[in-house]
Every structure is written in C-alpha cells, then in structure tokens.
N, C-alpha and C positions, 0 to 999 in steps of 0.2 A: 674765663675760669681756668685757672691751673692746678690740677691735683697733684699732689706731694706726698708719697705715699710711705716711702725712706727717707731713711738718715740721707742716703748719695741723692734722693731726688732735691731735697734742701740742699746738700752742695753744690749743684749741678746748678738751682735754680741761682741761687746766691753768690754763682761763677767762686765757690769757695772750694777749699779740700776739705775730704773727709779724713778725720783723723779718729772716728772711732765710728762701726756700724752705731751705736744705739743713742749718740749722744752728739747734738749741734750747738756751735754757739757762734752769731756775730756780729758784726758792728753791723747796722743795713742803714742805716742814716741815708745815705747818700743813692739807695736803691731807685729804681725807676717805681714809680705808685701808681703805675696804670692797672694792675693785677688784682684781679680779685682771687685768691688762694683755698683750695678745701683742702683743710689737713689731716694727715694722717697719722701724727703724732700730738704728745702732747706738746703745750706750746708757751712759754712765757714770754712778754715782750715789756721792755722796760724803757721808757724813753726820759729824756734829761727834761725840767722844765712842765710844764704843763700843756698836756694836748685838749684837742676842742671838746665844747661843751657835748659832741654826742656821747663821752667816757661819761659822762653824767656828774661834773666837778659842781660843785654849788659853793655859794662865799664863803663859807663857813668850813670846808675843805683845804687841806695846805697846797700850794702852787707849786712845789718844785721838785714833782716827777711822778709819771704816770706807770702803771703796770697792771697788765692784766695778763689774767690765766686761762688760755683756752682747750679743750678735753679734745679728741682727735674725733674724725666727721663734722667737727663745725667751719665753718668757711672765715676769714680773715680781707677785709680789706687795707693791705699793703701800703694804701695812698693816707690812709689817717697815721700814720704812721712813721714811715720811710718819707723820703726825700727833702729832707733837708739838713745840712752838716752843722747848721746853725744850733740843733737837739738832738744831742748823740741819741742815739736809738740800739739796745741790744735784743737780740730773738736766741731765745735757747728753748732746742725744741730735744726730746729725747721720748723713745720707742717704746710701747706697753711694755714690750716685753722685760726693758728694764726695770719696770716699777714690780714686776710680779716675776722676777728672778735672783732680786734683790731683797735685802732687808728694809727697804723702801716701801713697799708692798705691805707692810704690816700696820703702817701709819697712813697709807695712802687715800682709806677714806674717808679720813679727817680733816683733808681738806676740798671742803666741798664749794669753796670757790672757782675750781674749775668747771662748776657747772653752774657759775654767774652768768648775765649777762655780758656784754660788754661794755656796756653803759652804765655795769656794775662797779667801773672798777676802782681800784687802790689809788688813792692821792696821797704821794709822800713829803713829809717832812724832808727839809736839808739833812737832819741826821740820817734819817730813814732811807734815801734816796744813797748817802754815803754806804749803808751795809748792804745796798740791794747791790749795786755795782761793787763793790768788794766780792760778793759770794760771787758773780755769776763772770768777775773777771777770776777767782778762784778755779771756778767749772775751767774755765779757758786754757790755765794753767796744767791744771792736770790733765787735761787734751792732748796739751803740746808733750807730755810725758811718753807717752806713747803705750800701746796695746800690753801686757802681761796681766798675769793670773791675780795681781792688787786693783786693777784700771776699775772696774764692773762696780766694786765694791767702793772704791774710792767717790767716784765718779757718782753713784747712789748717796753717800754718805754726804757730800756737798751738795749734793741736789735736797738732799732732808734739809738739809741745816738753811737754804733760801727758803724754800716751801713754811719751815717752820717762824722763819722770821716773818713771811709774807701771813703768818696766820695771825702772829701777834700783832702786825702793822692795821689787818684788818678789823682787829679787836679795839684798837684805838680808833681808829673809823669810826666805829659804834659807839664810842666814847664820845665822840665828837659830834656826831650826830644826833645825841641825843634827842633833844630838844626834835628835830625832824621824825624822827623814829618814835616817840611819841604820839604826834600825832597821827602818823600811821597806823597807830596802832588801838586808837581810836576811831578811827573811818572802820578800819575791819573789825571793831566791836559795834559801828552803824551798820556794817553791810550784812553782820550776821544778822540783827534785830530783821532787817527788812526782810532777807531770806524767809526766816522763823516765821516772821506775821504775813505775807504775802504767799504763805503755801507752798513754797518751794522746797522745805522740807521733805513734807509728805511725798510728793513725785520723786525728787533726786534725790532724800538720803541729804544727810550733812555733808557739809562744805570739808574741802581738807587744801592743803598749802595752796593746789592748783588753783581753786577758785578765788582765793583771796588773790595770790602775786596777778592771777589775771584780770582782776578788777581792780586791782592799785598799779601797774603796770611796773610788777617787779617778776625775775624767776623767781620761782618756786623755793630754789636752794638756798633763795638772800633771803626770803620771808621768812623761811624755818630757822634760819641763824639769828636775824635780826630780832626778832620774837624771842626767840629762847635767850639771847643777851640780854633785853628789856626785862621782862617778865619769869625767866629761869623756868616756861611751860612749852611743853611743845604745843601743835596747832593742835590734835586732839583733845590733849587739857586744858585749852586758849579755849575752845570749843562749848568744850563739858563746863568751865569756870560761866564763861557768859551768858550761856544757855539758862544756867540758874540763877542769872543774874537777870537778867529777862522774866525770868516769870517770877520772881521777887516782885518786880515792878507792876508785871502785869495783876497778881495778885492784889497788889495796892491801888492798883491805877482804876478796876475792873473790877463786873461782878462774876467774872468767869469762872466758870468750877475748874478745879483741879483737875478732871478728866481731861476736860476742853483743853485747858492748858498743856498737860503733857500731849497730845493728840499732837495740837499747835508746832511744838518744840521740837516732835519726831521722835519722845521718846517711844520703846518697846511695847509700855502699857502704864497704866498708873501707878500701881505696886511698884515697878522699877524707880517713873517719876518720885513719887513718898519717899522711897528709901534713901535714892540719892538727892533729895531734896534734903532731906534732914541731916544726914551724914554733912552737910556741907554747910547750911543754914543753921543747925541745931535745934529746931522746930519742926514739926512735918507744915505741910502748904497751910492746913485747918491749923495750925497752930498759930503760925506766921501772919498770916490775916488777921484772925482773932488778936494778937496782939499790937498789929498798926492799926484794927480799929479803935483799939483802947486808948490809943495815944494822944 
C-alpha cells in the first residue's frame, strides 16, 4: 500500500513534475501495476478501449473507453489500470481544497459518482471517449501555463466542464441500461415486500438506499441515482409508493384488518396508514376492499 497524500506526493510517485500544488494530470499507461494506492485526493482515471469486467461493463455497454471517479480515502488498484501502452491510460487527480476554494465547490455535490463504486463505472462511446480526452488533455494544457492569480480559477473551470460532461455520459449510461435498471428495480420492490411481511420492519424501521444497494450489490450513491432516473422518486418515496402498493394487494389478497396491515407495513398507527392510504389510492383501506370485492 502507498499513500498519496499531495499533489507532489502524485508527482514524486508518477516520477512526474509538479506544475501546480492542487492539481495532477498523466499519461500512466506504461506505470508499474504492482501498487495498491490510498488516495488522498480526488481522482479521475480515464483509460483508451475497454478495461476488464471488474469496471462492471455488460454487452449492452459501449467498448471504447473506460473512466472512473474516485473521492479521496478510497484506495485504487494501479495494476487494473496502468501497464500497458497498448491503452493510453490518463489520472487527473486534484486537492479538496480546490473544489471548496473555487467556484467548483458550488456544483460539486452533484456529482455524486464519486461515491460509485468502481465496478460502477462510465463506458464510453468513440465520441464520448473523444471529449473525455480533449477536456482532461485541456486540464494539461493549462498546467503547462504556469502558476498566476487566473490558474486556480482556470483550472477549476475545466475541471467543471469534464465532471459535467462525465454527468451527462452517465445519464446516457442509464439510458442504456434501461432495460437492466428495470429489473433492478423490481427485485428492490421484491425485497421490500419480503422485509414488510417477514417483520423486519417492525425491529429495523424501513429500509433506505443502504439496504437496497447492499442486497442488490450496488453503492448506495448509484441506487439513489439509478432509481431517481427510472422512476423520478427518491428511495423514501420508492418506499412510501410500494409500501402502499403492498397493502393494496395485501387487502385483496387477505382477510387482514387494516390495523394488522399498517402494524405490518411499520406504519406510525392506523390513522396515519388511512390517511396516507387514501391520499394516494383515493379510497380509505375499507373502501378499497369493499370495492375489489364487488368486482
């Protein structure tokens, strides 16, 4: 394990020069991949081509170029990576302090890809792949310009403009994956049911991102995104929507009282279950019943 804790510690390590404290960028292609790396900045790495299945690429993914984004304390293996000139490989790594010194800072927590996986990450299209590497030989560019009272600012503003393309790249991701992201997103409307009816409620309390991304074996950060693309509901309203959808069924299915039911569901008390039952069904529970038995 090698910590990197600076900009110079990345220079030093990447036998490269440092041409600004807060900001790295290089070719590592060709690096030695014995290294396992905990960083201490933030980290973009962009490689030519398609790296192996543990980026988590599936067929239906484009083939020609990988990148991912990693937040600073997470550790990087070098060797999935680096070492070979056959797929240029770029790393642009730059300092918190950049992001929250700068007008960078005001957007920064919108993307919350940095707190993917790395199995999470971006497969680019040939065009896509062409603006990744433009912006981040851009970054390079204004590097080579040298330190004055525009660099900081410069230097942030090109860093937005990759980050913001990498948002849009990932939004066509979700495009693409539809079809997968679907049924994802039906397993965690099975996982809730079971919770619900297996009394897991009642002990823990409703489920929130963490227990879903950790029973479908995604972060937290990709479930909340993924979900809110699909569905336009965060995991609390993904929640509250199903919950009622559950005991719709359950109502139908069952001769269970409405008490039972909410008890079941983990709502507050029955009065709460009735009210947000109806607000959302347009029936209270006794209504709803009463009219699927009429049917």
């Amino acid at each position: 394990m090698v910590r990197l804790d600076t900009i110079s510690d990345f220079s030093s390590f990447f036998s490269a020069e440092t041409l600004h404290p807060s900001v790295f960028v290089a070719d590592i292609s060709d690096t030695d991949g014995r290294n396992l790396l905990e960083l201490g900045a933030y980290t973009v790495l962009f490689k030519e081509h398609t790296c192996s299945s543990c980026f988590g690429r599936k067929d239906y993914d484009f083939p020609d170029g990988t990148l991912a984004c990693i937040s600073p304390g997470q550790t990087l293996n070098i060797g999935a990576w680096a070492g070979s000139r056959d797929d240029r490989c770029l790393l642009l790594c730059f300092h918190p302090d950049l992001v929250y010194q700068t007008g960078l800072g005001r957007r920064f927590g919108c993307y919350t890809f940095f707190r993917y996986r790395q199995n999470e990450a971006l497969h680019l299209s040939c065009r896509e792949k062409i603006i990744v590497k433009a912006c981040m030989e851009g970054i390079s560019d204004e590097l080579c310009w040298g330190v004055d009272e525009f660099s900081r600012t410069l230097l942030g503003n090109r860093i937005e403009l990759l980050l913001n393309c990498c948002a849009r790249f990932y939004r066509r991701q979700f495009i693409t994956r539809h079809d997968a992201n679907e049924d994802m997103i039906d397993r965690a409307g099975r996982l809730l049911e079971n919770y619900c009816l297996t009394g897991q409620v009642r002990c823990h309390g409703l489920p929130g991102a963490g227990y879903f991304s950790r029973m479908l074996g995604l972060s937290p950060a990709y479930f909340e995104d993924m979900l809110r693309h699909e569905t336009g509901k965060s995991t609390g309203e993904f929640v509250s929507l199903r919950r009622i959808a559950i005991a719709r069924d359950q109502l139908c299915r069952t001769c269970k009282s409405p008490a039972w039911i909410a008890e079941e569901l983990g709502f507050t008390s029955v009065r709460s279950f009735n009210m947000i039952f109806k607000r959302l069904s347009g029936h209270s529970p006794d209504e709803y019943r009463a009219m699927q038995a009429a049917q």
